[in-house]
DSSP file (Angstrom, degrees, kcal/mol; ACC not computed):
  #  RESIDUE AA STRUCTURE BP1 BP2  ACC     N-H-->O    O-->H-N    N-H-->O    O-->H-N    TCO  KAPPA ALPHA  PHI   PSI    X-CA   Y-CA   Z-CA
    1    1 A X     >        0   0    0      0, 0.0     4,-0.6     0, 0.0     0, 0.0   0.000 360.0 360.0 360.0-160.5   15.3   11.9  -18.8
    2    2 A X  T >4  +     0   0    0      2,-0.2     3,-1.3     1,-0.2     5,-0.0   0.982 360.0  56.8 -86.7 -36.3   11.6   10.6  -20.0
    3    3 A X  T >> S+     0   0    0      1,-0.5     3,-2.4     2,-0.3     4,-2.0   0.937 110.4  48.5-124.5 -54.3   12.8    8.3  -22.4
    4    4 A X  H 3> S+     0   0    0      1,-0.3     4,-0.9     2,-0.2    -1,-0.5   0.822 114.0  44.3 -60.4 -11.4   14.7    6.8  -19.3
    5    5 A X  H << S+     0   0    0     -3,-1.3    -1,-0.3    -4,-0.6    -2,-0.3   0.374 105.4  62.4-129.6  14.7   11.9    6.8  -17.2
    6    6 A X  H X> S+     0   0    0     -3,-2.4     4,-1.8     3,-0.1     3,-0.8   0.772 105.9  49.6 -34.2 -65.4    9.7    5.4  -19.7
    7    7 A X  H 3< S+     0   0    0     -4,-2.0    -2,-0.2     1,-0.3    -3,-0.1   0.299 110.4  42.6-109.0 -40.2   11.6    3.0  -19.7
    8    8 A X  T 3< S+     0   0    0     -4,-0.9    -1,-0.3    -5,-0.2     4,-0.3   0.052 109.9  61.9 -95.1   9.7   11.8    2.3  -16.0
    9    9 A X  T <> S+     0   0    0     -3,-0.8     4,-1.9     2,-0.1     3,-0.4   0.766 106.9  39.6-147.9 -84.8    8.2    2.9  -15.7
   10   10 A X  H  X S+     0   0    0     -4,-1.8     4,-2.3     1,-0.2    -3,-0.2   0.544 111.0  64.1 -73.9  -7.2    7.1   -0.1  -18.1
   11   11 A X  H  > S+     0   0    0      2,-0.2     4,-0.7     3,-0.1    -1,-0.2   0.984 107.0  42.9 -43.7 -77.0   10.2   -2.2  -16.2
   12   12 A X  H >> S+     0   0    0     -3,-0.4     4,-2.7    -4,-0.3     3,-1.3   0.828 111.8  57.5 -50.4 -41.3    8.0   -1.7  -13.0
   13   13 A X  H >X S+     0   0    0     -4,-1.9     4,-2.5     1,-0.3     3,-1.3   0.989 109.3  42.7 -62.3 -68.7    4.6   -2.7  -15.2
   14   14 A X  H 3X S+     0   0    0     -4,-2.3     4,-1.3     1,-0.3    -1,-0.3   0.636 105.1  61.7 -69.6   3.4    5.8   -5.9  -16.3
   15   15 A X  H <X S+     0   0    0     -3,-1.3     4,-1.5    -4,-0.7     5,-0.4   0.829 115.1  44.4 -77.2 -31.1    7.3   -6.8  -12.7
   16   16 A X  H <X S+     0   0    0     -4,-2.7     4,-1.0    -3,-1.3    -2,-0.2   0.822 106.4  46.2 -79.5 -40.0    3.7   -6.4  -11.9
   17   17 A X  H  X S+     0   0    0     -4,-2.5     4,-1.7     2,-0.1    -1,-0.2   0.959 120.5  48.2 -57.5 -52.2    1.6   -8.1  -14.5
   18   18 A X  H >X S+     0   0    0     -4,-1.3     3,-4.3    -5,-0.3     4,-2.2   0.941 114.7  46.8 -58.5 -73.1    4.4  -11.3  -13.8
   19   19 A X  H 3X>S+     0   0    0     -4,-1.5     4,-1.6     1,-0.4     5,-0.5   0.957 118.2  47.2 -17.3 -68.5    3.9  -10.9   -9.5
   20   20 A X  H 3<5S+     0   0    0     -4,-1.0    -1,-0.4    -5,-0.4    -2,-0.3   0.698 106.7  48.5 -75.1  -4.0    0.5  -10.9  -10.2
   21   21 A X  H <X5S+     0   0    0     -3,-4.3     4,-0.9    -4,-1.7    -2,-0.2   0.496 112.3  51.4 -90.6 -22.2    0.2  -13.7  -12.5
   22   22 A X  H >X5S+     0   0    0     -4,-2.2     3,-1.5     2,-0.1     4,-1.5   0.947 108.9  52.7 -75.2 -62.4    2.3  -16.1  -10.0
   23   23 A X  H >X>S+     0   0    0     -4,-1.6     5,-2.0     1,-0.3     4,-1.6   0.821 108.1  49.2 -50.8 -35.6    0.1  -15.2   -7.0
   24   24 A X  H 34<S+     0   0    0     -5,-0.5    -1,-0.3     1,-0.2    -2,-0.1   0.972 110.3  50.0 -65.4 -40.6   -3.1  -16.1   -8.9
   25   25 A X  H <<5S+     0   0    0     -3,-1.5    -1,-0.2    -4,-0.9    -2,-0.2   0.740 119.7  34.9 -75.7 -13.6   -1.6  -19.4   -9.9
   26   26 A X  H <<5S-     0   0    0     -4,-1.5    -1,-0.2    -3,-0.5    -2,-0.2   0.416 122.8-115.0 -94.0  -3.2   -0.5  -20.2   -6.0
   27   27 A X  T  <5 +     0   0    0     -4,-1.6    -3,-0.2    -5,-0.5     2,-0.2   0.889  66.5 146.6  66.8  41.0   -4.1  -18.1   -5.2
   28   28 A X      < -     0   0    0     -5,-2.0     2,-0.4    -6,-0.1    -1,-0.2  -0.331  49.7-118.9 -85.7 157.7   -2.4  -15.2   -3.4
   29   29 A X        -     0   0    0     -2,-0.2     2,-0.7     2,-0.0    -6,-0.1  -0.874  19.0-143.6-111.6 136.9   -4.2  -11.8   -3.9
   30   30 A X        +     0   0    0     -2,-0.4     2,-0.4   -10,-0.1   -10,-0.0  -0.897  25.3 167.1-100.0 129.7   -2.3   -8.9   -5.6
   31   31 A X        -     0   0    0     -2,-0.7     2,-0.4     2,-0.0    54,-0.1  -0.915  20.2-152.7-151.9 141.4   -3.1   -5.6   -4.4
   32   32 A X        -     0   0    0     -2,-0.4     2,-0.4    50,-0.1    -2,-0.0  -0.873  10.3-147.5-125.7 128.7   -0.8   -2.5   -5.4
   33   33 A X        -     0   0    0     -2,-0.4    49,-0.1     1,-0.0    -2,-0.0  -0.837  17.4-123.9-102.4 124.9   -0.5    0.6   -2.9
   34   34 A X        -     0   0    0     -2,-0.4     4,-0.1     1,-0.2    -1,-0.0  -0.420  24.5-135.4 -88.5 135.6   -0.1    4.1   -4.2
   35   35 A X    >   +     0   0    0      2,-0.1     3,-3.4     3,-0.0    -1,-0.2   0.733  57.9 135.1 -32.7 -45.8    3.3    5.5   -2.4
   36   36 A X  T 3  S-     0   0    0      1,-0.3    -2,-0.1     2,-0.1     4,-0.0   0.244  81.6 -21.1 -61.3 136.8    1.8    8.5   -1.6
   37   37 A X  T >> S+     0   0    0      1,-0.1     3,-3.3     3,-0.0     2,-1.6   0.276  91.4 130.1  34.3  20.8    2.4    9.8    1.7
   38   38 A X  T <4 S+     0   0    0     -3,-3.4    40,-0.1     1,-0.3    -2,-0.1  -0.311  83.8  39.9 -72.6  43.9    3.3    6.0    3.3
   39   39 A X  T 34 S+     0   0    0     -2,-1.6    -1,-0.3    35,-0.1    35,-0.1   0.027 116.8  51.9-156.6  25.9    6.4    7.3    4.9
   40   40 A X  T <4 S+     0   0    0     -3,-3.3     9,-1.5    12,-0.1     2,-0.2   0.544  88.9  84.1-123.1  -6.6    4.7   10.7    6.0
   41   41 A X  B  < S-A   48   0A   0     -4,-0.8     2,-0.5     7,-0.2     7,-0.2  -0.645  85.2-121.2 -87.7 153.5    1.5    9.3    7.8
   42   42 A X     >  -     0   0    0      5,-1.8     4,-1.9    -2,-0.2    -2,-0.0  -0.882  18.5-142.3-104.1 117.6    2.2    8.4   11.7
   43   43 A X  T  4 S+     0   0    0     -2,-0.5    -1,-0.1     2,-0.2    -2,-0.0   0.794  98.6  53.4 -28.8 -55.8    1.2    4.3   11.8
   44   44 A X  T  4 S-     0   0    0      1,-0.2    -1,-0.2     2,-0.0    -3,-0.0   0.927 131.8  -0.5-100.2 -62.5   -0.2    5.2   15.2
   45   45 A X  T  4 S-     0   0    0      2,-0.1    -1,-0.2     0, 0.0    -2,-0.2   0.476  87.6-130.7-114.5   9.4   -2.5    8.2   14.8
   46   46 A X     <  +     0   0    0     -4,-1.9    -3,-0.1     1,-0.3    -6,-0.1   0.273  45.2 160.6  70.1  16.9   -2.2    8.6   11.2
   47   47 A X        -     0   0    0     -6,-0.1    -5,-1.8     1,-0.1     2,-0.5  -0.227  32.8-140.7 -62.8 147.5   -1.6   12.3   11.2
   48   48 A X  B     +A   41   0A   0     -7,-0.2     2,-0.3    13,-0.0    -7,-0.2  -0.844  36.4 149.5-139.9  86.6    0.1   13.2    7.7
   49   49 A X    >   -     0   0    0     -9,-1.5     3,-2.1    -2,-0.5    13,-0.2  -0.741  49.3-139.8-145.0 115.4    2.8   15.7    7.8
   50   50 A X  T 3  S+     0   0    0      1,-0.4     3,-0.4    -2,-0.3    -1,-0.1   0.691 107.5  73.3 -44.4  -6.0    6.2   16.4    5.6
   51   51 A X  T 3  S+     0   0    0      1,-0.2    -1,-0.4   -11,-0.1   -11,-0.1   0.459  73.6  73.4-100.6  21.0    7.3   17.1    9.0
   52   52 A X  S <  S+     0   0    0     -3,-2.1     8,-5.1   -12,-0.2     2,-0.7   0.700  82.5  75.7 -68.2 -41.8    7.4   13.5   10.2
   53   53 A X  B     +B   59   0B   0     -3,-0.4     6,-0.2     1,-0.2    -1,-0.1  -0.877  52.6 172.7 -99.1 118.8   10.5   12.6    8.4
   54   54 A X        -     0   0    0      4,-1.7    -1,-0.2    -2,-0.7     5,-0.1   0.947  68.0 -26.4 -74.3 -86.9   13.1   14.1   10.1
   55   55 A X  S    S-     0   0    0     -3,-0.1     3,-0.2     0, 0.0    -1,-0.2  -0.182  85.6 -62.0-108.8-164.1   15.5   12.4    8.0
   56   56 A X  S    S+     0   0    0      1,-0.2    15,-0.1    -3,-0.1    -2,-0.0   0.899 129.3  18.5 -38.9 -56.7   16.1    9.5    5.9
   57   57 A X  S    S+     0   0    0     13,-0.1    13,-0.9    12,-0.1     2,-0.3   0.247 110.1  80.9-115.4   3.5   15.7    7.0    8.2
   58   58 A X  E     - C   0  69B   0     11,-0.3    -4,-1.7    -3,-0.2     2,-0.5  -0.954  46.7-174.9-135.7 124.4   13.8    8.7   11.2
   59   59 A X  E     +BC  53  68B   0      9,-2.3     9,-1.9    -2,-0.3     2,-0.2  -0.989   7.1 171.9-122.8 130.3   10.1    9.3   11.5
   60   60 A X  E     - C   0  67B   0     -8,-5.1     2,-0.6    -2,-0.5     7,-0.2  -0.912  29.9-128.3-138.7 136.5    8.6   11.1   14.2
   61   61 A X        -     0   0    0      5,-0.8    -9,-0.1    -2,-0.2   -13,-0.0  -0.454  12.6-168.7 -74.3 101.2    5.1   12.2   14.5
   62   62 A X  S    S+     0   0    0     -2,-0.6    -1,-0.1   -13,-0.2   -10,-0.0   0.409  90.3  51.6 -89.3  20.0    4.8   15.7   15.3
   63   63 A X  S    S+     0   0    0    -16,-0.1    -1,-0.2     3,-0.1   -15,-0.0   0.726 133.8   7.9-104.8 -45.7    0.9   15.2   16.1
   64   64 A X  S    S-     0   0    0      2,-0.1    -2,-0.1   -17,-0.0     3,-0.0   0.819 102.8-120.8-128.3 -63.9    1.2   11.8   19.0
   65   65 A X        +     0   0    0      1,-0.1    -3,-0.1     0, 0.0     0, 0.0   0.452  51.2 168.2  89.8  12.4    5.0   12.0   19.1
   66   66 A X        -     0   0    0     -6,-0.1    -5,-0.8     2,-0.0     2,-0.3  -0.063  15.7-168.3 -28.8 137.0    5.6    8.6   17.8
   67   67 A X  E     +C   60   0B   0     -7,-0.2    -7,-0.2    -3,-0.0     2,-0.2  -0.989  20.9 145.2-133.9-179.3    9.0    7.8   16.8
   68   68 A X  E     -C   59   0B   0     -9,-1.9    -9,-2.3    -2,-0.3     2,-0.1  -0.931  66.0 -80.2 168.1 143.7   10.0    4.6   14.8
   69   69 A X  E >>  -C   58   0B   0     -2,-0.2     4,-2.7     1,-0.2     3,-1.3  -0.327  59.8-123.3 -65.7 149.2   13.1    4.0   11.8
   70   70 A X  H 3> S+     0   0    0    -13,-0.9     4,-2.1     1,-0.3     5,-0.2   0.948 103.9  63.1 -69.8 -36.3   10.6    5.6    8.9
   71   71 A X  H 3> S+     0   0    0    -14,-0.2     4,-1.4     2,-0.2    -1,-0.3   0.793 105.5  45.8 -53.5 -23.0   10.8    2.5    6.6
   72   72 A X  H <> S+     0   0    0     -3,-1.3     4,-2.0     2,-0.2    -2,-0.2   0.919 110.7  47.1 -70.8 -49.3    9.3    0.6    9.2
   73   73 A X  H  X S+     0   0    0     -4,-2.7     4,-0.7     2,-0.2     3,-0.3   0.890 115.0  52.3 -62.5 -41.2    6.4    3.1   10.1
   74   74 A X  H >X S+     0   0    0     -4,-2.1     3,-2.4     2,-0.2     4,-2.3   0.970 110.1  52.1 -56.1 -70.1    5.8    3.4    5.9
   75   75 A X  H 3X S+     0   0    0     -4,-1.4     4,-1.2     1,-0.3    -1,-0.2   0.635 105.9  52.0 -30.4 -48.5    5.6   -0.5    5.8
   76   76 A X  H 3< S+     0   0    0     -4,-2.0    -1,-0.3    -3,-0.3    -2,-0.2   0.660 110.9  45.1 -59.7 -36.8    3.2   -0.6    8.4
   77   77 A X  H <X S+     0   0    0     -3,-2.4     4,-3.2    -4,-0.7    -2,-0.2   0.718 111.4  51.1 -80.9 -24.1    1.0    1.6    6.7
   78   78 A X  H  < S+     0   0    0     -4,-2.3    -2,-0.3     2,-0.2    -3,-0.2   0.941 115.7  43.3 -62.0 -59.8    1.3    0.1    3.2
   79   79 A X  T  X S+     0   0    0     -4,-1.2     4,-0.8     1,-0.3    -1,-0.2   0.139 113.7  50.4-151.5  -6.7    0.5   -3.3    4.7
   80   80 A X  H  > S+     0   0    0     -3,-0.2     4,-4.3     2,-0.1    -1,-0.3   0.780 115.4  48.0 -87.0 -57.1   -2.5   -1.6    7.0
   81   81 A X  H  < S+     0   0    0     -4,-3.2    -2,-0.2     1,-0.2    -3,-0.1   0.570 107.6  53.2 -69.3   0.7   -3.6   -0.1    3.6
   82   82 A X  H >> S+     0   0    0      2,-0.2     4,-2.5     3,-0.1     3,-0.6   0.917 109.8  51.7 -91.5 -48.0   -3.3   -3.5    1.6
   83   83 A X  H 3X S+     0   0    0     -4,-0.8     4,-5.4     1,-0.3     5,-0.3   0.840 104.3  50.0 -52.5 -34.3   -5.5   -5.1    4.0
   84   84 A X  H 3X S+     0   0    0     -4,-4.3     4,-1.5     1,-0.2     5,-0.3   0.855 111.8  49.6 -71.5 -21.6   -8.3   -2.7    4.1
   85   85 A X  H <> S+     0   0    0     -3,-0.6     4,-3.8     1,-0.2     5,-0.2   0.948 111.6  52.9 -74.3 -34.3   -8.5   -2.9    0.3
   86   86 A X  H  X S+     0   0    0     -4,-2.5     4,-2.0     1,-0.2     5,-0.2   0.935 107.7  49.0 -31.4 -59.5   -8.5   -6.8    0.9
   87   87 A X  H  X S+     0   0    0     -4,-5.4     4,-2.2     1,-0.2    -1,-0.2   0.734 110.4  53.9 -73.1 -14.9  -11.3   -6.7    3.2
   88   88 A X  H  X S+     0   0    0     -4,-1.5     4,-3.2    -5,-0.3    -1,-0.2   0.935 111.4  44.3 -51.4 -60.9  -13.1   -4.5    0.6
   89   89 A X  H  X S+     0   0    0     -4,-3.8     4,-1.9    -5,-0.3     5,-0.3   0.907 112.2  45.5 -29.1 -70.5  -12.7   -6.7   -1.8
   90   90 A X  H  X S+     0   0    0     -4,-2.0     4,-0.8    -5,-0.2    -2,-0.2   0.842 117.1  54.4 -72.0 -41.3  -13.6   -9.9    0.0
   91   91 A X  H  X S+     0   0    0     -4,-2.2     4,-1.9    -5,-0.2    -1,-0.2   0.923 109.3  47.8 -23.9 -63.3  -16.6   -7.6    1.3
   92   92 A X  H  X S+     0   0    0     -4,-3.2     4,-0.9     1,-0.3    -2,-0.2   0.678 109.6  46.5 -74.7 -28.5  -17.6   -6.9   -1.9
   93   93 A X  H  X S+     0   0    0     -4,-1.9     4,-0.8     2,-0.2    -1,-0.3   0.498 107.1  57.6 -70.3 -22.8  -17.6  -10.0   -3.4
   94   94 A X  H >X S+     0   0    0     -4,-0.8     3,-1.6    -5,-0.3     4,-1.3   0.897 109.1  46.7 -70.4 -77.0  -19.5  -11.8   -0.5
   95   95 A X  H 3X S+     0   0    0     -4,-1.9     4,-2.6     1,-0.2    -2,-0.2   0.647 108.0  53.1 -45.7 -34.3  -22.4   -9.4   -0.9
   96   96 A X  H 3X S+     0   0    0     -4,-0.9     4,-2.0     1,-0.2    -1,-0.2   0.878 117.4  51.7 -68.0 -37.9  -22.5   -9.9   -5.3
   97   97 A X  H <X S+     0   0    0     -3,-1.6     4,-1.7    -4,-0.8    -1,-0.2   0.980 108.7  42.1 -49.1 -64.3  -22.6  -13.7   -3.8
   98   98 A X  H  X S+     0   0    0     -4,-1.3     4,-2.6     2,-0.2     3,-0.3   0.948 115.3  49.8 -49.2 -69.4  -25.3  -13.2   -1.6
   99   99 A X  H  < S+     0   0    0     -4,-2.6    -1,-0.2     1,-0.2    -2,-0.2   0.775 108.8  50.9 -41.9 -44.0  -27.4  -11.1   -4.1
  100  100 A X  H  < S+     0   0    0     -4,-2.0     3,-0.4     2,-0.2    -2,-0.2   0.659 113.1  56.9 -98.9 -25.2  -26.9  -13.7   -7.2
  101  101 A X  H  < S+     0   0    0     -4,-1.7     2,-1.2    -3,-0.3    -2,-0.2   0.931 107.1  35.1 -43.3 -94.7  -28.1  -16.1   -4.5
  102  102 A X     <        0   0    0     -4,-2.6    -1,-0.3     1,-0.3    -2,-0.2  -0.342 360.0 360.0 -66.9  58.5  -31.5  -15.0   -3.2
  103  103 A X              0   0    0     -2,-1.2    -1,-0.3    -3,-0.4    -3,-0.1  -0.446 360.0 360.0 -19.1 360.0  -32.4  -13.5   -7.2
């Protein structure tokens, strides 16, 4: 019900403020990926279709014809999609560097 999933909702929040408060203090980056479709995009050619997951536990790409257990292929794109925000980041920060330099 909401109350329960309230409930399990602000659970998740504070596993995340705490996760993210160790990494800072060993100087780890947090970066949090929204779920959505990282077990229906194909790793390989990224094609995004509810028809990927055959089942639970089986992804196949019905664009490339990939196939691969579907928690893996998900993983892979969660962990493709943490890095590009990384390198955004670290991007974004160079240039603010750069700038506050030559001023």
């Amino acid at each position: 019900s909401g109350l329960n999933r309230e409930i399990l909702k602000e659970s998740w929040s504070m596993f995340f403020k705490q996760l993210e408060y160790k990494l800072k203090l060993k100087g780890g980056i947090f970066v949090q990926i929204p779920a959505k479709n990282t077990s229906r995009a194909c790793h390989v050619c990224g094609y995004v279709d509810k028809e990927n997951r055959k089942t639970q536990a089986e992804f196949k790409c019905i664009h490339c014809g990939h196939t691969e257990n579907a928690d893996v292929n998900a993983a892979k794109n969660i962990k493709r999609a943490g890095l590009a925000q990384i390198a955004r980041q670290v991007n974004c920060n160079s240039s603010q560097q750069r700038e506050a330099i030559e001023a």
